[in-house]
SENU-903617 format. One record per residue (C-alpha): z, x, y. Coordinates in pm, whole numbers, plus 50000, padded with zeros to 5 digits. Each point is the difference from the previous one (the first is absolute). Example, Ala and Ser with C-alpha at 12.3 -4.5 7.8 and 13.67 -1.06 7.14 Angstrom:
! residues 2
507805123049550499345013750344
***
This chain:
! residues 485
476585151648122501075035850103498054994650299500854966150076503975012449995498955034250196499004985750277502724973650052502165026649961498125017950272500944969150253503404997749847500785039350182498394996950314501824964650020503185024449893499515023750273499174971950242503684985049939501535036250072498275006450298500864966550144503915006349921499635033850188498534981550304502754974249984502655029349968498525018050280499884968950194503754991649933501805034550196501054999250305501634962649855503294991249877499525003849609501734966049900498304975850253496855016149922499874997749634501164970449955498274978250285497495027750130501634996850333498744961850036496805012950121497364983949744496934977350146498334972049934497445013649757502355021849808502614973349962497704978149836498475026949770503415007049905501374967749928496664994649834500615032749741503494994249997499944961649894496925003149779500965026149743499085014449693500594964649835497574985550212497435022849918501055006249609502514976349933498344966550167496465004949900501705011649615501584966350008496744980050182497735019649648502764985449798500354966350180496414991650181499464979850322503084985649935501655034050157497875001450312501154969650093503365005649938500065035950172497864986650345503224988050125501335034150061497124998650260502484991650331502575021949913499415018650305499724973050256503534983149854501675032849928499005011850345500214967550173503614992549875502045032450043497315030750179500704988550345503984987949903500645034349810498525022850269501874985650281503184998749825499405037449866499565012150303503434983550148502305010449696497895034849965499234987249618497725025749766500294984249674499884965649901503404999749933500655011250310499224962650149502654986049720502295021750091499884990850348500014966649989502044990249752502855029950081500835003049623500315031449770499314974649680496844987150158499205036150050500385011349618498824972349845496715006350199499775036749948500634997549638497354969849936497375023650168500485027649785500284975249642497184983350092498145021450175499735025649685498814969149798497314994750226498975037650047499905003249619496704975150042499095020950255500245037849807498224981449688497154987650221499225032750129501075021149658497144977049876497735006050241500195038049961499874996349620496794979150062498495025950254500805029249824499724992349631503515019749989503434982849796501954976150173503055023450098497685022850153498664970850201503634992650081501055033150076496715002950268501084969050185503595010750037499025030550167497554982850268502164975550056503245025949965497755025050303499184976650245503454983350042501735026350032497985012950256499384970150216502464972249953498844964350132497585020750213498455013649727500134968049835498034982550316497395026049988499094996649622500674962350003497265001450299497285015349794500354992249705500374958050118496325012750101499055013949653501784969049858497484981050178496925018049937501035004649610500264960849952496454993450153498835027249781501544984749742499214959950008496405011450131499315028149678500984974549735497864971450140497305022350039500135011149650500374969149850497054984450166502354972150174502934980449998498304976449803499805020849665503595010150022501434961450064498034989049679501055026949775503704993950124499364964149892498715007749658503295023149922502324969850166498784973650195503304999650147499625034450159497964983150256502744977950120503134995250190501635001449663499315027749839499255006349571500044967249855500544980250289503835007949966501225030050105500344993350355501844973950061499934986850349504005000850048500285035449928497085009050210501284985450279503695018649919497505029150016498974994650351503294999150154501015038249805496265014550161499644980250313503044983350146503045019349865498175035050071501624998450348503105011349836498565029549868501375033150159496935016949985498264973850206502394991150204500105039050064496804995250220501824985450261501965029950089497225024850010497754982650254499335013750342499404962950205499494964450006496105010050054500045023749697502134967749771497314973550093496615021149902502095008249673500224965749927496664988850044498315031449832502505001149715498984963549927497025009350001500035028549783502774988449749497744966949982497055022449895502215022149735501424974449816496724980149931497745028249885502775017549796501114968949767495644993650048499715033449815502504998149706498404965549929496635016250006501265026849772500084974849701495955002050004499765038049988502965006949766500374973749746503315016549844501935029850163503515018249879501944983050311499564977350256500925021250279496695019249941497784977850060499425011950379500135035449859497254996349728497964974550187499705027750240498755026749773497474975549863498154989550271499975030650240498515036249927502945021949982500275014550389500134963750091502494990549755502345028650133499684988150332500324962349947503255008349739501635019950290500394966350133501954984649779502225036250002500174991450351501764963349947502515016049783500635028650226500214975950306502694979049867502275022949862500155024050302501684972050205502324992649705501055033949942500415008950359502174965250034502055007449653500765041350150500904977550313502534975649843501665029649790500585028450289500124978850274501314968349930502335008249698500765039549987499655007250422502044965650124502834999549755500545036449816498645023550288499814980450313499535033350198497025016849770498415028050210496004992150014499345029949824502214993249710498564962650036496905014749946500185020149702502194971149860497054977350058497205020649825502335005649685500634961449955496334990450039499445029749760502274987649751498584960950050496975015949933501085013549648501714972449940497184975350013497795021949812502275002549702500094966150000496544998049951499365020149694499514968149792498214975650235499584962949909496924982449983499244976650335502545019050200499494968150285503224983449866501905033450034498405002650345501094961950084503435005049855500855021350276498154979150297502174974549844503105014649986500045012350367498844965850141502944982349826502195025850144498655003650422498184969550028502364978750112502415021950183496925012550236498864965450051503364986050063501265028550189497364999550258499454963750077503354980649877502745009850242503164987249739498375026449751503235021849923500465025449744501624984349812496844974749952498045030849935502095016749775500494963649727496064996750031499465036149915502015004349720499404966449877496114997450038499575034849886502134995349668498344964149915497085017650016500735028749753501614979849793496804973749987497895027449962501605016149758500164966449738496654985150122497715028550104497314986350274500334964349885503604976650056499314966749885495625004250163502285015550284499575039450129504215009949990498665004950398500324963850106503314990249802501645033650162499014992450334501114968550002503235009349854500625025850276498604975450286502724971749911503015026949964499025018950319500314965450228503184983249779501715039849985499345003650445500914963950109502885002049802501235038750154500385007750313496845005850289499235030650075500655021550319498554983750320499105032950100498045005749657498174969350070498985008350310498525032749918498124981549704
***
């Protein structure tokens, strides 16, 4: 065992010193450019290639490399199905707001997602209801995150948990700071590669050991015959309503999500947006399949193990010598890492720029801005750590209380906003407060499951009808708004 741990551990540093080196480059790349524009949009210079690595890293996080494939162990086939939909997140998140966001970035000089709100709906409410939403649910969601990688590290290393936690908040603490969004596109880049590489590792090793699908679907049938259905144990727990409740809070609704919609303002050209969207596709496509493919695996190697959310983790260690393991477990470090760096770059964003720099210090001096902007990612960081002392087993629904929570709140005012000319703020601000509290409040009684309903669908719905009744019923919006929309 000493071994085995060593020389994970041994992958774990040089994947360390990797990160470091990478935010050094990005830092060194950034002077010479105005600090604000550059760390939080890279100075809209990303291409094709990177854009879809990062909106690859970014979308599929730690929960889709811990958190899904804990809950496909727990759940079967059943979950594979239900997670494949996430597949064309690209193409529709992409598709229905890259183009649309860039162009109307570029006209109202936006740099945060907010920004494009702000602009188009003219309102200081709009405005604060958005920043706050992104930093609530944003730390929800980058709890998953920390506790996927704190895992990881505890897996790697054979170390406690904290000190596993206290690892990944440095790395991810370093490389930030240094590099901003262009960092962010750099790691996101490579480690979208490792991703990659990891999961064919990964889906290959555990057929290989097990001498076949075959042998794994019949033992899977022998624990629960329903393991190898659409349903899940006992033919029951997946019922088709909810699953398909499911597939609008990971597919449809993820166009509301800040850090996806993100990728629309760090893009260099229409060129660079189209070879995204077909290689993302591709890749995400890939990703999602093997992943969930894995945890479901995992059942045949590890009949019973302390929590779900290990099941990539210990799978791992079983099947691969431990140099291999290392490399294939800095992987899944990479998914976590590769989500939360957009987060935490867009949560510093909403709180100095849109918040503390538009309405308490409108004329901030970039080099106060600056030093403001490392010590509120620095205290995010320790923030979301603490947090995490005590994590919770299958950390996906924490993870997907977040996603939902920020889709309820920008879904509809993006949508609206860019392709329904009597969209007013005063549309936007009903549907955000509205959809956004049905949503807590259905979350908070029901958990995951409102009547076989995700709280996703009713919210959305909620905030769709008040949005239309709320604008017809106030007055349009400038003509000159309109026009530059």
């Amino acid at each position: 065992m000493s071994e085995l741990r060593t020389m994970p551990t041994i992958s774990a540093l040089v994947f360390l010193a990797l990160i470091y080196l990478i935010g050094y480059w990005a830092y060194r790349g950034s002077k010479g450019k105005a600090f604000k524009e550059d760390w939080l949009v890279s100075s809209r210079e990303i291409g094709g290639f990177a854009l879809a690595m990062m909106l690859t890293a970014t979308y599929l996080s730690a929960s889709s490399f811990v958190g899904g494939p804990g809950a496909a162990y727990k759940f079967g086939l059943g979950w594979v199905l239900l997670a494949a939909v996430q597949i064309p997140v690209t193409l529709v998140s992409l598709s229905v707001l890259g183009k649309k966001f860039a162009i109307v970035a570029r006209k109202v000089n936006a740099i945060t997602v907010v920004d494009i709100l702000k602009a188009r709906y003219q309102s200081d409410i709009v405005t604060i209801i958005g920043s706050v939403s992104i930093v609530l649910f944003f730390i929800a969601s980058m709890m998953a995150q920390f506790i996927g990688g704190a895992t990881i590290f505890q897996t790697i290393t054979g170390l406690p948990y904290t000190y596993g936690l206290t690892l990944f908040a440095i790395a991810i603490l370093v490389y930030i700071i240094l590099g901003g969004m262009r960092g962010v596109a750099l790691v996101d880049t490579i480690f979208g590669v490792i991703m990659t590489l990891g999961s064919i590792g990964l889906i290959g090793g555990s057929i290989i050991k097990a001498g076949g699908v075959t042998p794994i679907i019949s033992h899977l049938r022998s624990i629960d015959p329903g393991l190898v259905t659409p349903y899940g144990p006992n033919m029951s727990t997946l019922n088709p309503l909810w699953v398909a409740s499911f597939w609008v809070l990971v597919c449809f609704a993820t166009v509301g999500l800040p850090h996806v919609s993100v990728q629309g303002l760090v893009y260099r050209d229409s060129k660079a947006l189209h070879r995204g969207i077909v290689i993302g596709t591709i890749v995400m496509g890939w990703l999602v399949i093997s992943l969930h493919l894995a945890g479901v695996f995992a059942r045949y190697f590890l009949p019973e193990i302390p929590r779900s959310d290990l099941a990539i983790p210990l799978l791992t260690l079983k099947i691969f010598p431990g140099w291999l393991a290392g490399i294939i477990l800095m992987s899944i470090l990479a998914a976590a890492l590769g989500t939360i760096d957009s987060q935490l770059v867009i949560t510093t964003g909403a709180i100095v720029k849109d918040l503390y720099a538009t309405y308490l210090r409108p004329n901030l001096e970039e080099r106060a801005l600056r030093k403001l902007t490392y010590l509120v990612t620095t205290v995010l960081v320790a923030i979301v750590a603490f947090s995490t002392l005590h994590p919770p087993d299958l950390l996906i629904w924490l993870n997907l209380f977040g996603l939902g929570g920020l889709e309820a709140t920008f879904l509809w005012p993006y949508v609206f906003g860019l392709y329904w000319k009597r969209a007013n703020k005063y549309g936007a601000m009903a549907s955000m407060g509205t959809g956004t509290l049905t949503y807590i409040a259905l979350y908070y009684k029901y958990g995951s499951n409102f009547y076989n309903l995700h709280p996703i669908v009713p919210a959305l719905l909620i905030g769709a009808v008040v949005f239309v009744i709320v604008a017809l019923a106030t007055p349009a919006p400038p003509k000159e708004i309109i026009e530059k929309f």
